[in-house]
C-alpha positions in Angstrom: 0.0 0.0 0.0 2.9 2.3 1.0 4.6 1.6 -2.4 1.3 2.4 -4.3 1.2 5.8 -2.5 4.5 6.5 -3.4 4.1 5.5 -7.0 0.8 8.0 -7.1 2.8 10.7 -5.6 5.5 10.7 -8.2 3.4 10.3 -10.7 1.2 13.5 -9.7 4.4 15.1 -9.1 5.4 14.3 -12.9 2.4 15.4 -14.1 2.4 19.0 -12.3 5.8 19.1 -13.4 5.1 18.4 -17.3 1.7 20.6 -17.2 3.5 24.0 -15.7 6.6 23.3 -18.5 3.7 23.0 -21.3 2.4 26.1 -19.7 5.2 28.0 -19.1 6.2 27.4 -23.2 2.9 28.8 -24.0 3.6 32.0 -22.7 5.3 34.9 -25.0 8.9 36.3 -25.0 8.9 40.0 -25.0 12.4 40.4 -25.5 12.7 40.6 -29.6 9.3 43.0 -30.2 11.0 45.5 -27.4 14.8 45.5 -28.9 12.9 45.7 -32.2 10.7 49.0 -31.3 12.7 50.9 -28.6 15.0 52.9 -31.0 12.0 53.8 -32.4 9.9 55.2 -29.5 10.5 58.4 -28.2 10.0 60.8 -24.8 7.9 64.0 -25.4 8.5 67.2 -23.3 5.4 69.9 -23.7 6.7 73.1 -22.2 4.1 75.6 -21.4 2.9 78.1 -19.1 0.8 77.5 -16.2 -1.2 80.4 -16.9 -2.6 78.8 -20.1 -1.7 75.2 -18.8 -4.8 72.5 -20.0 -3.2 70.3 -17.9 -3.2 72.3 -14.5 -6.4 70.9 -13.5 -7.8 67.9 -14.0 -10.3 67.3 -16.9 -13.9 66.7 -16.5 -15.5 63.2 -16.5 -17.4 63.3 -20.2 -20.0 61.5 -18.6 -21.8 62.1 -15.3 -22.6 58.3 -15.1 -19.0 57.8 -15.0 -18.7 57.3 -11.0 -15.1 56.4 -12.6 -12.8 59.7 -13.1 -12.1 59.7 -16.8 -8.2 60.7 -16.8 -5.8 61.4 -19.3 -2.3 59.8 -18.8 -0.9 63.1 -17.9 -0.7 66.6 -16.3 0.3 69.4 -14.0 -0.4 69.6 -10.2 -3.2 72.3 -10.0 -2.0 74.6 -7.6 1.0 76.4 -9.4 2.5 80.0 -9.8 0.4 81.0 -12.7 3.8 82.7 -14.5 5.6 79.5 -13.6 6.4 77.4 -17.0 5.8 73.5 -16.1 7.1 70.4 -18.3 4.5 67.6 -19.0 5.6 64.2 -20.2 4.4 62.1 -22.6 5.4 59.5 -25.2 5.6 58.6 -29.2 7.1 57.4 -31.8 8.7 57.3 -35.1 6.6 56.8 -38.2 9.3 57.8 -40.8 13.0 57.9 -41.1 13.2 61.8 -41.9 11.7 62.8 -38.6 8.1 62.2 -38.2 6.4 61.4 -34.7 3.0 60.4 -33.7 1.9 61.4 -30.4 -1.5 62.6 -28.9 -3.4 65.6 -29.2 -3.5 66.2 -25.6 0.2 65.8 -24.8 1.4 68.7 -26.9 -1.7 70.8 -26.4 -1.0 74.5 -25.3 2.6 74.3 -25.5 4.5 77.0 -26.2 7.6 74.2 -26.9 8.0 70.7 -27.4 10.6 69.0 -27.3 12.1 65.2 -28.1 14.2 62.6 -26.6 15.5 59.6 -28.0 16.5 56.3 -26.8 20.2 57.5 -27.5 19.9 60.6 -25.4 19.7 63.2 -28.3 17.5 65.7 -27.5 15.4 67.9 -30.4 13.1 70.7 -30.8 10.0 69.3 -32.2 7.9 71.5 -35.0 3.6 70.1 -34.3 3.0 69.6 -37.7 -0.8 69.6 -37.0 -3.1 68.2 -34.4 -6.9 66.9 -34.1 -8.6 67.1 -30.6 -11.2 64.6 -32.0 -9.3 61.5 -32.6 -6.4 62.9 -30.2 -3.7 62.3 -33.0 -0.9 64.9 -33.2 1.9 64.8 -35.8 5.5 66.4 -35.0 8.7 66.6 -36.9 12.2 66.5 -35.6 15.1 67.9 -38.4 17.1 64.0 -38.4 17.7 61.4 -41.1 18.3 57.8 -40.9 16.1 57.5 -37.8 14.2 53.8 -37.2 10.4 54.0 -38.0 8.0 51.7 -36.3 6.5 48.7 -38.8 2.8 49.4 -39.0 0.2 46.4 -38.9 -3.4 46.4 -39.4 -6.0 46.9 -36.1 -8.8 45.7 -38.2 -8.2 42.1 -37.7 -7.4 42.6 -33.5 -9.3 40.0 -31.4 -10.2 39.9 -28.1 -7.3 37.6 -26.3 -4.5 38.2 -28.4 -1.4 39.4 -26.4 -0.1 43.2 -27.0 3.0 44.9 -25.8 3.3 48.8 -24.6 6.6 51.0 -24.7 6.3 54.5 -23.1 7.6 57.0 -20.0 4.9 56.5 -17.1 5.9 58.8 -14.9 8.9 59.7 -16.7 10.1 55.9 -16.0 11.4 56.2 -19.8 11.3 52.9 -22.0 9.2 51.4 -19.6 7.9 48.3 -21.2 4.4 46.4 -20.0 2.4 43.6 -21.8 -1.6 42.5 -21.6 -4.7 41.5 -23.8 -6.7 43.0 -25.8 -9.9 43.3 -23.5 -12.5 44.5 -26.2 -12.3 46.3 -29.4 -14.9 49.2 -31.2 -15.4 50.6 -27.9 -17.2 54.5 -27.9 -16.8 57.5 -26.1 -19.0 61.0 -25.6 -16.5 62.9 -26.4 -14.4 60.8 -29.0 -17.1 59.1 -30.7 -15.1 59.6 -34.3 -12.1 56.8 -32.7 -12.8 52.7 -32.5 -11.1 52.2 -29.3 -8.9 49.2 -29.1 -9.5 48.0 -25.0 -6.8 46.3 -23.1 -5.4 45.1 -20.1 -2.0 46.4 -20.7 -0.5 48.6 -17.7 -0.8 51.9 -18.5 -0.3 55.3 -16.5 0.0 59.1 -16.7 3.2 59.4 -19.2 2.5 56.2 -21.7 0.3 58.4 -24.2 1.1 58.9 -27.3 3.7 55.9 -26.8 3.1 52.4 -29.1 0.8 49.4 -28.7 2.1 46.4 -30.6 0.9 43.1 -31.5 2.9 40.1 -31.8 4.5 40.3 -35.1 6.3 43.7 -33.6 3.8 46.0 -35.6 2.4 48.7 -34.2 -1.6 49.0 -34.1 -2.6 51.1 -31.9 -1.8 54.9 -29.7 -1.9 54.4 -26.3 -4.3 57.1 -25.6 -6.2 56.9 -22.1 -7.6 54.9 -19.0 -10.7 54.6 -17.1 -10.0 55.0 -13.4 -11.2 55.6 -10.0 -7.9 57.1 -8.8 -6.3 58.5 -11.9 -3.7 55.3 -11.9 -4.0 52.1 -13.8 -6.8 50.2 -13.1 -7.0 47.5 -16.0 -8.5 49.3 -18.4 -6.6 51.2 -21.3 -7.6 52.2 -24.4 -5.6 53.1 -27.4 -6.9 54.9 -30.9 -6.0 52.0 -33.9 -3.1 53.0 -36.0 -5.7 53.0 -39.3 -7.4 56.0 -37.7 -4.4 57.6 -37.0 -2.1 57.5 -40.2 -5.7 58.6 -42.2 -5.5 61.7 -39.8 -1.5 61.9 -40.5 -1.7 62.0 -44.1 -4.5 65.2 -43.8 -2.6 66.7 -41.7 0.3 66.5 -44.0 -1.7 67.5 -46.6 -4.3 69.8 -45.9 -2.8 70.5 -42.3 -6.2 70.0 -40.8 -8.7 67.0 -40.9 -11.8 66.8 -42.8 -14.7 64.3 -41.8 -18.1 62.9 -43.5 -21.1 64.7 -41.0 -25.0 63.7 -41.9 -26.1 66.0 -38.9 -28.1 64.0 -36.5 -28.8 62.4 -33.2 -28.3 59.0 -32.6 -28.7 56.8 -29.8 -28.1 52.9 -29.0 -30.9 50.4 -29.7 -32.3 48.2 -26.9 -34.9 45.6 -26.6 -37.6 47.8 -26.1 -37.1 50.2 -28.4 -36.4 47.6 -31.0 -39.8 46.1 -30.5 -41.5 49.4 -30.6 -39.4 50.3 -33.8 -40.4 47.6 -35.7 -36.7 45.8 -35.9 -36.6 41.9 -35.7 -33.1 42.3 -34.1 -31.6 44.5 -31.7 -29.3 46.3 -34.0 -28.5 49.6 -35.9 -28.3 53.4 -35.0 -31.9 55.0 -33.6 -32.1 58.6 -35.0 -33.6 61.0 -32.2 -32.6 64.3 -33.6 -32.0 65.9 -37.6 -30.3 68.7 -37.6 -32.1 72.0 -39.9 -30.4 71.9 -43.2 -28.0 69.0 -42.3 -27.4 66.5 -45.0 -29.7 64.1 -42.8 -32.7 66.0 -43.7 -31.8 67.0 -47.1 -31.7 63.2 -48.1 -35.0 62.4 -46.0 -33.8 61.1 -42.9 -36.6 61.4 -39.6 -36.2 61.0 -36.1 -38.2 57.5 -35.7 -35.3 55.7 -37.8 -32.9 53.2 -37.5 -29.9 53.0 -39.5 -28.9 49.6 -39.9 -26.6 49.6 -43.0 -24.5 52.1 -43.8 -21.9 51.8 -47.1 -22.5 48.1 -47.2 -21.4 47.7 -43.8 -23.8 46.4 -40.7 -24.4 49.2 -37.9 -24.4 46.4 -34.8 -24.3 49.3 -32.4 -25.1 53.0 -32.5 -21.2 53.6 -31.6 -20.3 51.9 -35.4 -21.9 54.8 -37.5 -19.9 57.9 -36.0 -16.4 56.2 -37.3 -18.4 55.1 -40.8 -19.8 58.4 -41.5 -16.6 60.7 -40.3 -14.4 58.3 -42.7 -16.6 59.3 -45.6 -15.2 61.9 -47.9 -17.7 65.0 -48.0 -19.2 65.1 -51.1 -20.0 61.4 -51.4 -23.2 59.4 -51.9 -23.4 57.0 -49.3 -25.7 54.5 -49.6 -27.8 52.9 -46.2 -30.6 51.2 -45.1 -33.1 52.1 -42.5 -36.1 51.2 -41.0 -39.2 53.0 -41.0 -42.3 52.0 -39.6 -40.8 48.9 -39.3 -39.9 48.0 -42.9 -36.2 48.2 -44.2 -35.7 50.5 -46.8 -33.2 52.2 -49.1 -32.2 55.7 -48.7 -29.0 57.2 -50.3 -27.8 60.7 -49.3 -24.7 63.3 -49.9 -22.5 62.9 -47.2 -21.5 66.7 -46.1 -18.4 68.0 -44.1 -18.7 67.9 -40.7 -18.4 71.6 -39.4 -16.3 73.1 -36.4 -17.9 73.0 -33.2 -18.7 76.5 -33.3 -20.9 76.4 -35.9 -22.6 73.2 -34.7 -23.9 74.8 -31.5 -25.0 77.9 -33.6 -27.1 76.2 -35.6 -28.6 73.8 -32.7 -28.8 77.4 -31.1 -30.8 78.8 -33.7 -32.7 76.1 -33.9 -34.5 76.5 -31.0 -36.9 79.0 -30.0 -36.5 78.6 -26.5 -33.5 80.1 -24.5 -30.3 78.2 -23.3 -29.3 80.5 -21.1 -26.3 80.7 -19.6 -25.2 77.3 -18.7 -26.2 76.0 -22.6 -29.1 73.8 -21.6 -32.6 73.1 -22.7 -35.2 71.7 -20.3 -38.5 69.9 -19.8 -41.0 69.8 -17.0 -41.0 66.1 -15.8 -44.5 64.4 -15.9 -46.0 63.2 -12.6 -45.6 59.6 -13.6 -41.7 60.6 -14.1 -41.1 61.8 -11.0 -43.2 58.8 -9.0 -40.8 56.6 -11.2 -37.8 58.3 -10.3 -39.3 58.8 -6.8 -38.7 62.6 -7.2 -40.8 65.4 -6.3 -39.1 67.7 -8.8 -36.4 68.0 -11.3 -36.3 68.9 -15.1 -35.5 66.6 -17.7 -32.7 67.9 -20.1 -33.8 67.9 -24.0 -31.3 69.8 -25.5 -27.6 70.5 -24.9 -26.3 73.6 -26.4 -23.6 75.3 -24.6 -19.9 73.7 -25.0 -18.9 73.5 -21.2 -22.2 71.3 -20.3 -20.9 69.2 -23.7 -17.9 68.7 -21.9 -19.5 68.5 -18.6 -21.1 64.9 -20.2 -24.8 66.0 -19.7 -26.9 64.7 -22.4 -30.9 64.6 -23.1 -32.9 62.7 -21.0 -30.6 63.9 -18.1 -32.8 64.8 -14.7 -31.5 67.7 -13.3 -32.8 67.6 -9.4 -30.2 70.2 -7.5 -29.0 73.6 -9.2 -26.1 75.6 -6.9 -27.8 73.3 -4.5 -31.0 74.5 -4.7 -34.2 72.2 -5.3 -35.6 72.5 -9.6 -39.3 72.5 -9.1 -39.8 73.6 -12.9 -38.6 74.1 -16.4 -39.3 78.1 -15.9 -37.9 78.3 -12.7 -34.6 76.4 -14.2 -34.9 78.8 -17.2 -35.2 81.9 -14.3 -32.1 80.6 -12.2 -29.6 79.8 -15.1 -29.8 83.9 -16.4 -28.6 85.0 -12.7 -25.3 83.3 -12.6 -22.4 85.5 -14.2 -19.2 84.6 -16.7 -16.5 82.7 -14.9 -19.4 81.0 -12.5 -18.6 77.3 -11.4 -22.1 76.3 -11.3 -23.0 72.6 -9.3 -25.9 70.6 -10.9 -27.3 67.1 -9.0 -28.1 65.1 -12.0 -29.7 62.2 -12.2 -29.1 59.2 -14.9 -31.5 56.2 -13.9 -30.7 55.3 -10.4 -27.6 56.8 -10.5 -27.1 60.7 -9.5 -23.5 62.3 -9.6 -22.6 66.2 -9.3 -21.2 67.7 -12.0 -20.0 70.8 -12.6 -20.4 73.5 -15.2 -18.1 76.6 -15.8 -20.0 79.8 -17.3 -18.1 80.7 -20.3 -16.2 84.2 -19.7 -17.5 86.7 -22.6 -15.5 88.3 -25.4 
């Protein structure tokens, strides 16, 4: 019996042994991608004043359902000598051997200098090329030759559980090298709705942006760009914009030195069960149009509020996030062709795709659109019903059905918000909202209880000093 013990316990032992050695080959070996791509990735030094510093305070959550703290990689302590010039760091990299870098929006903006640091210590005064705040893609030049460009590979074909490595300076801990999976792909944001995000698990903190993410053939697909966070630190999810999206912004930049995207001018929001039953749609899919712009190409080509895109240029809208990146990919001027439904039949509709104006113009036109007044803190609101309020289990509040002013944009209140506190007063009605938002003055910080579902969160609106 003691013999057969024995005999079970070396063979277990074998097996253990054999099984951690089959797993242990399975996983990766870093070491050639990283000697392959460090010459190539470089430290970026913004220089700027904190007077004008957008990094001197932290940025606003883009969503007030976020009880997360959205948080770029980077920035400057808030409390600072406002004549004091601070250095931020960030990261890129090299995308051509005569001196082009790709880094984000966000690490250069503001700066009155940027400089760049390569792996061999030489240090260079960066020109920004050009730089788009939408997909957070920012193009600089260094005057060298013979530099080592990155090998780019192709995002599109990403999956969900396929191993990806990051190079980049988190907290100026240059060449720092950290390794995950890629959690998700196609992923949306408020305030970035143009960009596909690529999700991962890979380690990421306040200095990797702008630095690469590469797959395992040593390509790079992706801009390490941001994290969602409680604390500001890594938390295990990272996001980075796919290198497709990045090099079509490059090459605009480059060219027309600013970036030009497909706009139809509406209002979109995602499809659920419900609505999908009430729409008409046999699966829960597509794009639900809830607002057309006046004299947007959307209503030019007959598009309503009612419905659903589901097809757009041949390719399937699974989720409202898909169309944004379809339609700003679209050259202005082009016929696109989609399919919608309407009263619950699919249809045909094809429509000139125009150019998507600045944001400027955008809230002009909503703002002329409406009759009713925005007031000072840019928002349009609705008296809730009494069933509302028994649902919500409110006994006031005003439901937000337009937003026009930029710093509630950025603020991440959207329709259908309930607005329940204002300065920390009680909303009892649309007028007395209306009445309250004319009283505060330019440069106000303004507190607003809103609520999203069950979910309420303050949030914060600065008044917009006037010209």
């Amino acid at each position: 019996m003691e013999a057969m013990l024995r005999t079970a316990m070396v063979a277990a032992l074998l097996w253990m042994a054999t099984s951690a050695a089959g797993f242990t080959q399975t996983l990766p070996d870093f070491t050639g991608l990283v000697e392959a791509n460090e010459n190539s990735v470089v430290n970026v030094q913004a220089i700027r004043s904190a007077r004008t510093n957008g990094f001197a305070r932290r940025p606003e959550s883009p969503h007030p359902d976020f009880d997360e703290f959205w948080q770029r990689f980077f920035g400057a302590p808030g409390d600072q000598d406002p004549d004091a010039e601070t250095a931020s760091s960030g990261s890129g990299f090299i995308i051509s051997a005569d001196g082009y870098i790709l880094t984000n929006h966000h690490v250069v903006e503001n700066a009155a200098e940027v400089q760049v640091r390569l792996k061999d210590r030489r240090v260079y005064d960066a020109e920004v090329i050009g730089s788009d705040p939408l997909s957070d893609i920012a193009l600089l030049r260094i005057e060298s030759n013979g530099l080592n460009p990155v090998r780019l590979g192709d995002s599109s074909v990403l999956k969900p559980g396929q191993w990806v490595l990051a190079i980049g300076s988190p907290f100026n801990f240059e060449y720092t090298v950290t390794a995950g999976i890629v959690s998700a792909v196609n992923r949306s944001f408020p305030n970035q709705n143009y960009v596909p995000f690529i999700q991962t698990d890979v380690p990421i903190n306040r200095g990797n942006s702008g630095g690469p993410l590469i797959n395992m053939e040593g390509e790079v697909i992706g801009i390490n760009s941001q994290i969602y966070s409680y604390t500001g630190g890594y938390m295990g999810l990272s996001f980075a914009i796919p290198i497709e999206v990045a090099m079509d912004v490059v090459e605009q930049l480059k060219t027309n030195g600013r970036v030009v995207r497909g706009w139809l001018g509406v209002g979109i929001q995602a499809v659920d069960q419900d609505l999908a039953n009430a729409l008409g749609l046999k699966k829960v899919i597509g794009a639900a149009v809830n607002d057309v712009m006046p004299g947007s190409p959307a209503q030019n080509g007959g598009l309503q509020v009612g419905d659903v895109i589901v097809v757009y240029a041949g390719q399937e809208v699974t989720r409202h996030s898909d169309l944004p990146p379809m339609v700003g990919a679209t050259a202005p001027g082009t016929s696109a062709q989609m399919t919608i439904v309407r009263d619950g039949r699919r249809q045909p509709l094809k429509l000139q795709i125009g150019e998507r104006p600045g944001d400027d113009e955008i809230l002009v036109a909503e703002a002329n659109a409406n009759d009713r007044d925005a007031g000072r803190l840019g928002l349009i609101v609705d008296d809730l019903t009494a069933e509302q309020r028994a649902d919500l289990g409110l006994e006031g509040g005003v439901v937000v059905s337009r937003v026009i002013g930029r710093s509630a944009r950025r603020a991440g209140i959207a329709p259908g918000d309930v607005i329940v506190t204002l300065d920390n007063q009680k909303v009892d009605s649309a007028r007395a909202f209306e009445r309250r938002a004319h009283e505060f003055e330019p440069g106000d910080t303004v507190a607003l209880l809103v609520r999203r579902g069950r979910l309420s969160t303050f949030v914060t609106i600065r008044i917009p000093d006037e010209n």
